[in-house]
Structure formats: C-alpha cells, structure tokens
C-alpha positions in Angstrom: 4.3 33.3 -6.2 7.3 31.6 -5.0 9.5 33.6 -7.8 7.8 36.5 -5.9 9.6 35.3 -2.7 6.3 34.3 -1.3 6.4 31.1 1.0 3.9 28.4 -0.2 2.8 25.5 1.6 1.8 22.6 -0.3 -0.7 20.5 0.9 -2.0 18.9 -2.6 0.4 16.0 -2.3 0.5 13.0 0.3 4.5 13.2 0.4 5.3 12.8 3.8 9.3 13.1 4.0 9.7 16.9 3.1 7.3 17.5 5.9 9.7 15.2 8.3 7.4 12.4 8.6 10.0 9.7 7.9 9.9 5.9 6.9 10.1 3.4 10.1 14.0 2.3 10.4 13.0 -1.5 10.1 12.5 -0.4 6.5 15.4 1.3 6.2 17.3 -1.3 7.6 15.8 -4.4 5.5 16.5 -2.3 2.7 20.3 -1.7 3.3 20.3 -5.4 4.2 18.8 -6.9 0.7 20.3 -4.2 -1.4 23.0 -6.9 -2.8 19.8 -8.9 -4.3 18.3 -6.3 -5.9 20.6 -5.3 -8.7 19.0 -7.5 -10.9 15.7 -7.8 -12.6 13.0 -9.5 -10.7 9.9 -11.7 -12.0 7.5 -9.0 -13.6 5.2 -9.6 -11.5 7.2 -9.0 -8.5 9.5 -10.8 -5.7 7.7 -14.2 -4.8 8.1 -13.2 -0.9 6.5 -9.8 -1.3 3.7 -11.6 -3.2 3.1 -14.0 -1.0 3.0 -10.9 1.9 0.3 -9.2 0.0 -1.4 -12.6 -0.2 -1.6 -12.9 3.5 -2.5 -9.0 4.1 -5.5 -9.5 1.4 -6.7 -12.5 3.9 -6.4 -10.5 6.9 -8.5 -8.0 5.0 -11.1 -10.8 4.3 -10.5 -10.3 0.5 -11.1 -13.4 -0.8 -9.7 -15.5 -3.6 -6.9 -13.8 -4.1 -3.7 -15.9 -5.6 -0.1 -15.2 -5.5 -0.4 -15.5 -9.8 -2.8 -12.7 -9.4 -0.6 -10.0 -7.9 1.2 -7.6 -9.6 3.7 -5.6 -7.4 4.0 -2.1 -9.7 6.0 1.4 -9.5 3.8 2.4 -6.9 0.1 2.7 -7.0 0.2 5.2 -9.9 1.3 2.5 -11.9 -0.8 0.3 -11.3 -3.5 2.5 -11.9 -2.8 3.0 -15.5 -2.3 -0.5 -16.3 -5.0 -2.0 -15.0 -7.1 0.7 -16.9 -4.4 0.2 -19.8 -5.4 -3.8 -19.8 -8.9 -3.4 -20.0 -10.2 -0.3 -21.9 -11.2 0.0 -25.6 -11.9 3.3 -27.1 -15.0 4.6 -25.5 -15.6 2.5 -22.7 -16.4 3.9 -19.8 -15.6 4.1 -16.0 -17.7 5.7 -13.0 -15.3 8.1 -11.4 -16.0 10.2 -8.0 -16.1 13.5 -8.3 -14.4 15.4 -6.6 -11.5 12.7 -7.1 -8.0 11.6 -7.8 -6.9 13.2 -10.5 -4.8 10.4 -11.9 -7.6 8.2 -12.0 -9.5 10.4 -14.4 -6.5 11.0 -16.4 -5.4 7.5 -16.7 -9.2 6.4 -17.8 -8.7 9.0 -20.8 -4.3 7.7 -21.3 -6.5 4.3 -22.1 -8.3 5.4 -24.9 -11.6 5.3 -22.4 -14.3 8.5 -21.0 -13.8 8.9 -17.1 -17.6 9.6 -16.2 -17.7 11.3 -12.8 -20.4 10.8 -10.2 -21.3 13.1 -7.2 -19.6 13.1 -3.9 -21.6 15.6 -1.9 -20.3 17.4 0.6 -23.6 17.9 2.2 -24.3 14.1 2.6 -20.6 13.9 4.5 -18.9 13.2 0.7 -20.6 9.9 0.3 -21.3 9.3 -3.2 -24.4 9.3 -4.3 -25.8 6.1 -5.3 -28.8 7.0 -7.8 -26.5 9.5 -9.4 -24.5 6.4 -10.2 -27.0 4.6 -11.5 -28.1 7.3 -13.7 -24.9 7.6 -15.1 -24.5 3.7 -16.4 -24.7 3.3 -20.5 -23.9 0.0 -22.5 -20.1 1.0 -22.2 -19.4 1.4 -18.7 -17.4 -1.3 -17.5 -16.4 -0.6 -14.1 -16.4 1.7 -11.0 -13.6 3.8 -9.3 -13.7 3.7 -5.2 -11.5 5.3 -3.2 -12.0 4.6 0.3 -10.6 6.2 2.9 -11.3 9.0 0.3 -8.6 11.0 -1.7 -9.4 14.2 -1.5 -12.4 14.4 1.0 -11.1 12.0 3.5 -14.3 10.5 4.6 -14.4 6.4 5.7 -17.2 4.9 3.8 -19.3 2.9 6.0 -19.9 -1.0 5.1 -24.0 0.0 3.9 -22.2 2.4 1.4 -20.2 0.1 0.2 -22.6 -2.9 0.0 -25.0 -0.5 -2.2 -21.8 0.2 -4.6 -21.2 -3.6 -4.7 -24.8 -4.0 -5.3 -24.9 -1.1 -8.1 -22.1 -3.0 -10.3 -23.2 -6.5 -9.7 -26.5 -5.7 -11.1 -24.4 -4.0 -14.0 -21.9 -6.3 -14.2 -19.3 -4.0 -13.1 -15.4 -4.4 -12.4 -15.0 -2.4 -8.9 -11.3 -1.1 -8.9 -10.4 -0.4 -5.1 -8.3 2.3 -4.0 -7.2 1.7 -0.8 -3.8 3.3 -0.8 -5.2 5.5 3.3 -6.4 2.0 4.2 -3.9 1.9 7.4 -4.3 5.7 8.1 -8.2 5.8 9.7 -8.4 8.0 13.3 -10.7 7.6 16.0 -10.5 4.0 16.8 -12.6 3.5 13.2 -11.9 0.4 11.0 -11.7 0.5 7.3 -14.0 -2.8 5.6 -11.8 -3.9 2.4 -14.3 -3.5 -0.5 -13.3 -6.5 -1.8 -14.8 -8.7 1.7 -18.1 -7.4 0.2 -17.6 -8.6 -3.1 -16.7 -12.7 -3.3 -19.3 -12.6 -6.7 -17.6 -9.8 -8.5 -14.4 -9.1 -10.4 -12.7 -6.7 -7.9 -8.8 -5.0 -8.5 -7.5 -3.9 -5.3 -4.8 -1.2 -4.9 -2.9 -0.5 -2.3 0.6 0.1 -1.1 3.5 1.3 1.6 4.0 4.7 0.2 1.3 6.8 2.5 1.2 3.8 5.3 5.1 3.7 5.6 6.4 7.1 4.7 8.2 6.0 1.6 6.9 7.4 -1.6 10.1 8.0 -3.2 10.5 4.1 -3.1 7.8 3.3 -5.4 6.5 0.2 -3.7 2.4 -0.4 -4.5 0.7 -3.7 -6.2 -2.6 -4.6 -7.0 -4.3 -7.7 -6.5 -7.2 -9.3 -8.2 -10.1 -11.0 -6.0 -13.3 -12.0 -6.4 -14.9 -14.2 -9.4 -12.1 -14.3 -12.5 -13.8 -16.8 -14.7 -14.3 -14.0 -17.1 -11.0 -12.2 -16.6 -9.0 -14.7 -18.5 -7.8 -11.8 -21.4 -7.7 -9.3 -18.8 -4.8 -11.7 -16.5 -3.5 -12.3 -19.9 -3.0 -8.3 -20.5 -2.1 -7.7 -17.1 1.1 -10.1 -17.6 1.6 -8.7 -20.8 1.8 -4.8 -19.6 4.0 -6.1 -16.5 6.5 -7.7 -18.8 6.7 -4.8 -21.3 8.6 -2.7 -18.8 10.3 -5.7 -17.2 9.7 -5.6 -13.7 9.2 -2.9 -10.6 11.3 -1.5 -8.5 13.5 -4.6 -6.5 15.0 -2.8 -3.5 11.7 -1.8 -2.2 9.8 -4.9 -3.0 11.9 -6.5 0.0 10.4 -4.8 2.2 7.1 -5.4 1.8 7.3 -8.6 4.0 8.5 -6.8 6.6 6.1 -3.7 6.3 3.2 -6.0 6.2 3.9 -8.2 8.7 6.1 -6.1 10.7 4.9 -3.3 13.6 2.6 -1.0 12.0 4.0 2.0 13.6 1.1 4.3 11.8 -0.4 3.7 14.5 0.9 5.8 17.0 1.5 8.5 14.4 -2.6 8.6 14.3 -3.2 8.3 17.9 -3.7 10.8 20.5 -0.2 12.4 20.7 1.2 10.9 17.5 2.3 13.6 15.1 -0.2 13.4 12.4 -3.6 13.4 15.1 -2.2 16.3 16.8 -1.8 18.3 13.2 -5.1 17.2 12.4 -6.2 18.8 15.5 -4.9 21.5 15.0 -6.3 22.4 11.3 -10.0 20.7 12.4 -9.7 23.6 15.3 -8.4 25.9 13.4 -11.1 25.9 10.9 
C-alpha cells in the first residue's frame, strides 16, 4: 500500500519515539554522563547498581524473595522472553498462552523446541481469560503459564480475584507463572496494577518487565527479568539462566545505567496518563471516536 503512495498508520507496535513521545531528559542525561563506563563488557547478568534498582522496585511491588543473584538485566524484554523459555523447555513441553496474545511469546515457546497452547481471552467477559478453559487445556507436559497484565493486545487490568484464581490454577498444577508486566506503569483512571508475583510467595514466578514502554526508550534495549517466589526446585533452571546470559556476554551497558535513575527517579508516565497528558487525551479521542 505504501508503494502505492497510500499513507499507513501503524499502530501494531508500542514504539513511542516516531510518534514524538520522547524519553524523560534525566535519562538522556545520565546516559551521556556514564557513557565513558560503558564501553566495556558488564557482568552478564547485568550492572550490580541496576540490579540492585530492580531489587528494590520488586519490593515496592511486594514481590517477594527476590535476590540480586536472581536478576538478569537482558536486550530488552524480548530477550528475556526467549531465554527464559530457552532455559527451561524440552521438546514438547508445554506452556498456557493467552489468546489473543503477544506474538513473541508464542513464537519463542515454539524457538525452544516447546508447543505454545493458547487459552481464551474473551472479549465478551471484558478479555479476562477464562479460567476453566485453562484448566481444560493442562496435560502432563505443561510446565507453566503466560500472563500478561496490563494486557498486550486487549489492554484490560486484571483484577487481584483473576489473578489469585491463575495463581491458584498453577499451584495446584505445579506451574511456573512467567509475568509480563512490561504496561505495569502505564494504568489510567487512578487504577493500580497488583504485581502477580505479591500473590504468589509459594510458586516459582519469572517476572518481566522493563523501561522501554514506561520510559519511552525502546531503541535502548533496557528490560530484566527477575525470579521470585519458592526456587528450591529451580536450581538447573538458575544454572541455565547464567549459562544463556553468558553465551552472549552481557546486555546492553549504556542503558543499564539508567535504570537506577528510571526506577527511582520521577515517574513522569504519569502525567503523560493523566487528564491532559498526551497519551489520556489520545485515548480519548480514539475511545470517542469509536
């Protein structure tokens, strides 16, 4: 179409800088400033101080047990989608995937050598997934659950009785929950997002998140994921974890330092999704359009 001269829109991508919705200049500032100390390779795992910020966030978030040996700070969530998948999957295993979804997570589960198994999000029950479908859709394989909360595609908030069912659902499986949480800072009307992984103290949770929708910066790469929850079984699984982080040395170093000051820093999201901020008023504007 475009080859046609036909202008096209794209809305299929959360890439805010083409539309003008630009990173905060405390991150482009703390970048400039630490750009001398980033020309060399980091720890794989990630910069000690960015760690030890995602630590912190996690406990604001009322994840618990989460350890600064336990984060990995990756090439933005994408990443860190594949390896955890990557450390974990044999062929045939399974993970629960909503559907409709994120389409890396389903390509990712199959990249593994594993079978993405997708479970209903209906649009008539306000895209909450449906929790008996789940159920019905557990074998001897399945060995863990995708949830993306705040929702990529639909956008829905899942309330804290959806999540405690889901929680529920794969402790009485035995389930590893992986945690998308990637919109986590971008929820309007005065709602809060619950961290799946406060829910979840008895279970092997993953959580994902990152700066690249919350801070405007997805050209820098910066996401991590953290493991909460009960490890006593995930011994192999750290063990591959390091292994994969190492095999391709370590992330991105300028934009790991500023992950200490995006997490700890002004969150100016916030006026961006507040009455007046730039990304309420286009959401206004589509909701009334349509």
């Amino acid at each position: 179409m475009r080859d046609k001269g036909i202008d096209i829109l794209q809305l299929n991508l959360g890439n805010p800088a083409p539309f003008g919705v630009m990173a905060p200049d405390e991150i482009i500032h703390d970048m400039k400033l630490n750009i001398q100390d980033a020309q060399g390779y980091c720890d794989s795992k990630g910069l000690f101080a960015a760690r030890k910020a995602i630590m912190q966030y996690c406990q604001i978030k009322n994840i618990p047990n989460v350890s600064i040996d336990e984060i990995w700070v990756g090439n933005g969530v994408s990443e860190m989608i594949a390896m955890c998948l990557q450390a974990l999957l044999d062929n045939g295993d399974e993970i629960l995937v909503p559907m409709p979804d994120y389409p890396l997570w389903t390509a990712s589960v199959t990249l593994a050598g594993g079978e993405p198994v997708h479970y209903v999000c209906d649009e008539k029950a306000n895209w909450y997934p449906d929790i008996e479908d789940i159920r019905s859709k557990i074998t001897d394989r399945t060995r863990g659950i995708v949830v993306i909360n705040p929702n990529n595609p639909t956008g829905v908030l899942y309330s804290d009785d959806l999540l405690k069912e889901i929680v529920e659902v794969a402790r009485q499986h035995d389930l590893i929950i992986f945690a998308d949480e990637i919109y986590d800072r971008l929820v309007f009307d005065g709602l809060k997002h619950t961290a799946l992984g406060s829910l979840a103290p008895d279970l092997l949770v993953v959580n994902l998140n990152g700066l690249s929708k919350s801070h405007r910066i997805c050209g820098f790469r910066s996401g991590w994921l953290a493991l909460s929850g009960d490890k006593s079984g995930a011994q192999e699984y750290i063990e591959a974890l390091n292994l994969l982080s190492s095999l391709r040395l370590c992330a991105n170093v300028p934009s790991q330092f500023v992950i200490q000051t995006a997490l700890g820093g002004y969150q100016s999201a916030t006026e961006l999704i507040s009455p007046g901020g730039r990304l309420y008023e286009q959401r206004e504007c589509v909701c009334n359009a349509l």
